[in-house]
C-alpha positions in Angstrom: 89.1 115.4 141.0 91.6 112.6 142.1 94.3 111.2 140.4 94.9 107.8 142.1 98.1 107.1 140.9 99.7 110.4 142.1 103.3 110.3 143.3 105.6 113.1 144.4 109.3 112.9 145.3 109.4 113.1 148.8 112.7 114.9 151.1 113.2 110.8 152.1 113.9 109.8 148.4 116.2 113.1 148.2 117.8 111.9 151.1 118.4 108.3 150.1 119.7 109.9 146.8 122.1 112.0 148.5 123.7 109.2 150.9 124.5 107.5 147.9 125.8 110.5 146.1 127.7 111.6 148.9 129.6 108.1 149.2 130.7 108.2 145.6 131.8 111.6 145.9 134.0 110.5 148.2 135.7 108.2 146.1 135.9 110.6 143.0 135.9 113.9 143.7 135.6 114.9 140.4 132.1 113.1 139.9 130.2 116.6 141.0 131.6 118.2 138.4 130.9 115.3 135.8 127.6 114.6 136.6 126.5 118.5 136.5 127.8 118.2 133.1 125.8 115.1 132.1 122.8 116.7 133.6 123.2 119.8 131.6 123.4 117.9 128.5 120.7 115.6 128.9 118.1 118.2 130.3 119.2 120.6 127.1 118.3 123.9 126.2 114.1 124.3 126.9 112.3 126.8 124.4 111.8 130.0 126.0 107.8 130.8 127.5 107.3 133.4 124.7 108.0 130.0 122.2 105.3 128.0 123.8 102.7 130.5 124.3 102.7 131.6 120.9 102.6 127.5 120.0 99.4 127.5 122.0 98.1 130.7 120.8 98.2 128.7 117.2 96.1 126.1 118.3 93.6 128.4 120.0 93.7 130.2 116.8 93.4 126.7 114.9 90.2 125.8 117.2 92.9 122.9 118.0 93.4 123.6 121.7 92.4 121.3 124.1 92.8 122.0 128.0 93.2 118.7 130.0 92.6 119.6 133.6 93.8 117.7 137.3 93.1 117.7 140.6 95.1 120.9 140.8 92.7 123.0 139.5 90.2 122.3 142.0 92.2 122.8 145.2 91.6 126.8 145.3 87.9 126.3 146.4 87.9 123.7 149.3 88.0 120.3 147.6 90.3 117.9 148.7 93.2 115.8 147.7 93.8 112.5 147.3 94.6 111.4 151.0 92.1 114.0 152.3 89.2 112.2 150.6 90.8 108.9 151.4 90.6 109.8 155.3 87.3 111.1 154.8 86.0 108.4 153.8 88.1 105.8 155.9 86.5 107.8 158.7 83.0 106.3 158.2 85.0 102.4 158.1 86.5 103.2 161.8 83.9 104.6 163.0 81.2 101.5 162.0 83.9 98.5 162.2 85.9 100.0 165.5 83.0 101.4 167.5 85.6 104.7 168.2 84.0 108.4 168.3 84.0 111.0 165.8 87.1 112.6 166.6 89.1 109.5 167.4 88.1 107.9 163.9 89.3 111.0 162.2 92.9 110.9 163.9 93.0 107.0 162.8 92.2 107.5 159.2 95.0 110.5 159.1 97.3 108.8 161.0 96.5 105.4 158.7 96.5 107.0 155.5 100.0 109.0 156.3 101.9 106.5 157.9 100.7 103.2 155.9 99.9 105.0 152.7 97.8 102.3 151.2 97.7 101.6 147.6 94.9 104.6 146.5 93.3 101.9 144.3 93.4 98.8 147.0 91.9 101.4 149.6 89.3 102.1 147.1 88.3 99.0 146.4 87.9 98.2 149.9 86.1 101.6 150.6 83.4 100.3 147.4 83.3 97.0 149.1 82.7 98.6 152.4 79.8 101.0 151.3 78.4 98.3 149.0 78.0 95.3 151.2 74.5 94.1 152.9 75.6 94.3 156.6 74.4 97.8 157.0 70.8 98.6 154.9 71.3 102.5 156.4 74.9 102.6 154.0 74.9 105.5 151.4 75.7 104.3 147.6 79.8 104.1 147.3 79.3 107.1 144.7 77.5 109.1 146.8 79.8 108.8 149.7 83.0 110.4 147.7 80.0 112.9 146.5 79.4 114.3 149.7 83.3 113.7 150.9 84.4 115.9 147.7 82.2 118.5 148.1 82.1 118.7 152.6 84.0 121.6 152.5 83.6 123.7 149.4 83.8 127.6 149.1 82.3 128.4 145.8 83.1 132.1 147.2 86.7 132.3 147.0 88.3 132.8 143.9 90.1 131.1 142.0 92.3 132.7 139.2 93.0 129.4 137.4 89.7 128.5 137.3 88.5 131.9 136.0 91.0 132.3 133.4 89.4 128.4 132.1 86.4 129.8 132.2 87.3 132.7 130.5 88.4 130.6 127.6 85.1 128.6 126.9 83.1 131.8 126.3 82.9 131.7 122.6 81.2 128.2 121.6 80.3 128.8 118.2 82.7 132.0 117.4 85.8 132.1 116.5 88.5 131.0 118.3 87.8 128.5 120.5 88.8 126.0 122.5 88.3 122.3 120.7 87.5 120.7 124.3 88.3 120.1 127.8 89.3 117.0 129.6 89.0 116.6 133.3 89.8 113.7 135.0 88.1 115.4 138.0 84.6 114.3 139.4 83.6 117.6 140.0 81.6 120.2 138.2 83.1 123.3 139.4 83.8 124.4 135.3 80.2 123.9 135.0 79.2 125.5 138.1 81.0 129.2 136.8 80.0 128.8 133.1 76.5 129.0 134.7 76.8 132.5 136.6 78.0 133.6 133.8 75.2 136.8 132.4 75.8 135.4 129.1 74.6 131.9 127.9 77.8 129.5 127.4 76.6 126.2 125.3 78.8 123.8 126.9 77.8 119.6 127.7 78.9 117.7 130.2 80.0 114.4 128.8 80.5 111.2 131.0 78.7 108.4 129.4 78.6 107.0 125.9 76.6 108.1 123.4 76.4 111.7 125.3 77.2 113.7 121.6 78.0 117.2 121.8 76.5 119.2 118.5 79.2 122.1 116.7 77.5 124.8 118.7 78.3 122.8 122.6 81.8 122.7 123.8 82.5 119.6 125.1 83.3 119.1 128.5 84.5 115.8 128.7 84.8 113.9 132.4 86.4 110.5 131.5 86.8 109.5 135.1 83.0 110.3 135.8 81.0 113.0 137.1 79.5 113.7 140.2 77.4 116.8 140.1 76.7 118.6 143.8 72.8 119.3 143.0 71.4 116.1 141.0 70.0 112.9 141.4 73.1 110.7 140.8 72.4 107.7 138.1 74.0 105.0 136.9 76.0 106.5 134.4 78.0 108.6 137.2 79.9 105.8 137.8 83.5 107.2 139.1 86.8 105.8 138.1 87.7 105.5 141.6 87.7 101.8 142.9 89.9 99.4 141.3 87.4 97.1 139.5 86.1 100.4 137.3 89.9 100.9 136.9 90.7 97.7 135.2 87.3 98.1 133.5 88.1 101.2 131.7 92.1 100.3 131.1 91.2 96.6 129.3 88.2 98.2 127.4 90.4 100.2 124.6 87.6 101.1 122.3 85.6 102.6 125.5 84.1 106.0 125.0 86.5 107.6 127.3 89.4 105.9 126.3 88.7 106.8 122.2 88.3 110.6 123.0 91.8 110.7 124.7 93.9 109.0 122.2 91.9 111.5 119.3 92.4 114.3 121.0 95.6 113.2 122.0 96.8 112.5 118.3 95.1 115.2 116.4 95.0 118.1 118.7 97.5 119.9 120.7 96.8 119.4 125.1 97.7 121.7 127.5 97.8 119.5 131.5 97.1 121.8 134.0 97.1 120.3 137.4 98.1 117.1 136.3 100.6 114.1 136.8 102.3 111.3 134.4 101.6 108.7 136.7 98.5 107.0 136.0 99.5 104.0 133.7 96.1 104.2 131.6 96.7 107.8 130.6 101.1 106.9 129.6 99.1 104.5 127.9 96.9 106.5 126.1 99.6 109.2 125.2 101.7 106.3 123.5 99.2 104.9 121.5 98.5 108.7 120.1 101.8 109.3 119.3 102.3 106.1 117.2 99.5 107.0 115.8 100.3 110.6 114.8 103.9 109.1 113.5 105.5 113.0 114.8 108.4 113.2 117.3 108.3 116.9 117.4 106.4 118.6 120.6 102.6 118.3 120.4 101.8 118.8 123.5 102.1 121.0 127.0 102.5 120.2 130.5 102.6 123.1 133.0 104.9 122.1 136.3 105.6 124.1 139.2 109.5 124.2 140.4 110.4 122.6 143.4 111.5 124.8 146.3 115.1 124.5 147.2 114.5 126.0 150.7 112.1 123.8 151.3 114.1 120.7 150.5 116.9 121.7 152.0 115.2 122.3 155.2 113.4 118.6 155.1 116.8 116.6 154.3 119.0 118.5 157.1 116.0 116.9 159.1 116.3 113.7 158.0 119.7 113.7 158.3 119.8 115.3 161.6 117.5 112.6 162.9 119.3 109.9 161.0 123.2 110.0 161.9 124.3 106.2 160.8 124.0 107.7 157.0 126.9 110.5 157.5 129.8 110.4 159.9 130.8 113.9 161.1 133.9 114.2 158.6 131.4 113.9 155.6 128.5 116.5 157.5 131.2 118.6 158.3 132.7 119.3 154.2 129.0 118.3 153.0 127.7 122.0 150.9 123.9 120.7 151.3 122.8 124.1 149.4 125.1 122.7 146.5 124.4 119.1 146.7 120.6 120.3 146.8 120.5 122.1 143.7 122.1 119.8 141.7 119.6 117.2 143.1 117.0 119.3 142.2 117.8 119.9 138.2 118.2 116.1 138.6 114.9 115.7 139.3 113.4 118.1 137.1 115.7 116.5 134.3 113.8 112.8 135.2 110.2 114.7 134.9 110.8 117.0 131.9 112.6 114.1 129.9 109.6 111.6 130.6 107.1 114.0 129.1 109.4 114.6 126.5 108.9 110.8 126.1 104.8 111.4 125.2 105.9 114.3 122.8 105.2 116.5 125.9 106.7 119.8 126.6 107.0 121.7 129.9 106.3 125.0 131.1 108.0 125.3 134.3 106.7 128.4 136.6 108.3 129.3 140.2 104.6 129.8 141.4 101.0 128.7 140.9 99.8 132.3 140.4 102.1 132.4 136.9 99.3 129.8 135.0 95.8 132.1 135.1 99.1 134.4 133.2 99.6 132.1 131.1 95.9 131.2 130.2 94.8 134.9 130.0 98.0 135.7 127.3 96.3 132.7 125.0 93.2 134.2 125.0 94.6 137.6 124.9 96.2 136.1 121.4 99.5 137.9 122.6 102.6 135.7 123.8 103.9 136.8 127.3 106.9 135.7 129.1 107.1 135.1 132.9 109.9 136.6 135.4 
């Protein structure tokens, strides 16, 4: 469900980018033009989408694929994002420690968690402490407050194309092909929850805990950061990865359950990330070790990114730079081409993201919108490579 380490690149660093760009440009005009050029070579020439579907359609064929699945997936049917479960469950902490009302508690802990950001895994850890101390007997279990926070606003009625087209790939345990696995560092069992409508009988498992051994006919459905099922009894074993003692648990412990299934299915399979960041240090981590391991530079693997919006962007920096006038004088506004400057920007960052997964053995499929991955999924399982306008 969360990713705690999640960063994006906000229109403030593009901003702070393009001051400094701006300034040099000044001095050379000719550095535009050279550092397009750099950019061009260093990002290089990306295998078309008919390339890397047929690369995946292999590994399906091979029984090799394994689908390793984010916080993105989830988002189509109500559950919430990192900061959104933050302030939900920051709103319980202001409303006990601050006395304040419902509704005022819940503009505090958005206002708190937008304009203070705290560190995801130091606000954890205090949220753990918080729900686990002996001041209050009437406290929930820390688990079972990000249980109920996760699933407060679900809508198991509204589709989601992603998640059907996932589903639609795990319907042949014990034919041929099939997916090897899944990974989801996601608490929730929303994969489970549609292999189970299903009219025909899907053997799947739910894996969160050691010695929880799926047998050749089960696909494995493994949830290294913990599982937290809406309709169960939760146990000790459903122990998140949330709070940043588990966190340092699970990143010192190498030869942990959930730490050995990602560096084998790292090494010897081939991942497709779906809704998924680089950021968390445990899983770089785990993507090095595998590919010392395997000993191969070439691609093994597949990350699917979305493009960033240049309208968007473009719109949030004149903002910032409306509102902040000691970082231009007029002269430079005045000659500045921001839909220019922006685009070259852009390929900059998407040069930083695509090199860094190239770093893990990582490839990436870039799509303009969401919508373009249940395509992507669906022409795997079809067996029959399709490119993307």
């Amino acid at each position: 469900m969360i990713e705690p380490m999640l960063v994006s690149v906000s229109a403030s660093v593009l901003a702070n980018i393009l001051s400094d760009f701006i300034k040099k440009k000044r001095t050379d005009p000719e550095l535009l033009k050279k550092l397009e050029q750099e950019v061009s070579k260093r990002v290089g020439k990306q295998p078309p989408l008919v390339a890397q579907t047929n690369d995946l359609i292999e590994a399906y064929k091979e029984e090799r694929l394994v689908l390793v699945l984010g916080a993105g997936v989830s988002a189509d049917h109500g559950l919430p994002s990192w900061n959104t479960l933050l302030q939900k469950l920051l709103l319980s902490t202001f409303m006990s420690e601050t006395s304040q009302s419902k509704e005022k508690s819940q503009v505090l802990a958005k206002i708190f968690t937008e304009f203070f950001s705290p560190s995801p895994l130091v606000a954890a850890r205090y949220l753990r402490t918080f729900y686990e101390s002996d001041n209050e007997s009437n406290k929930m279990p820390f688990d079972e407050a990000v249980r109920n926070a996760i699933y407060d606003e679900i809508n198991l009625k509204k589709s989601s194309k992603t998640i059907n087209e996932i589903v639609n790939l795990c319907v042949a345990p014990g034919k041929s092909p099939n997916l090897d696995s899944i990974i989801t560092y996601n608490y929730d069992d929303l994969i489970e929850y549609h292999l189970s409508k299903l009219k025909i009988d899907v053997p799947y498992k739910s894996v969160f805990d050691v010695g929880m051994n799926p047998t050749t006919k089960e696909l494995p459905i493994y949830h290294v950061h913990g599982f937290l099922p809406q309709d169960v009894k939760l146990e000790k074993n459903n122990k998140v990865t949330l709070s940043e003692d588990v966190y340092h648990q699970q990143y010192s412990d190498i030869y942990s359950w959930n730490n050995i299934v990602q560096i084998n299915k790292f090494r010897d399979c081939k991942c497709l990330f779906i809704g998924i960041s680089f950021t968390d240090p445990n899983l770089r981590r785990l993507l090095d070790i595998s590919k010392q391991q395997k000993g191969s530079n070439a691609e093994s693997h597949y990350i699917i990114r979305k493009k960033y919006n240049l309208n968007k962007i473009e719109e949030n920096i004149s903002k910032i730079l409306d509102q902040n006038a000691d970082l231009f004088d007029e002269k430079v506004k005045a000659n500045l081409k921001l839909d220019e400057t922006v685009k070259y920007l852009v390929k900059v960052i998407e040069m930083f993201e695509e090199n860094d997964a190239k770093s893990f053995d990582v490839g990436t499929i870039w799509v303009k919108e969401w919508d373009e991955i249940p395509k992507i999924l669906r022409s795997i399982r079809s067996l029959k490579a399709n490119g993307i306008n």
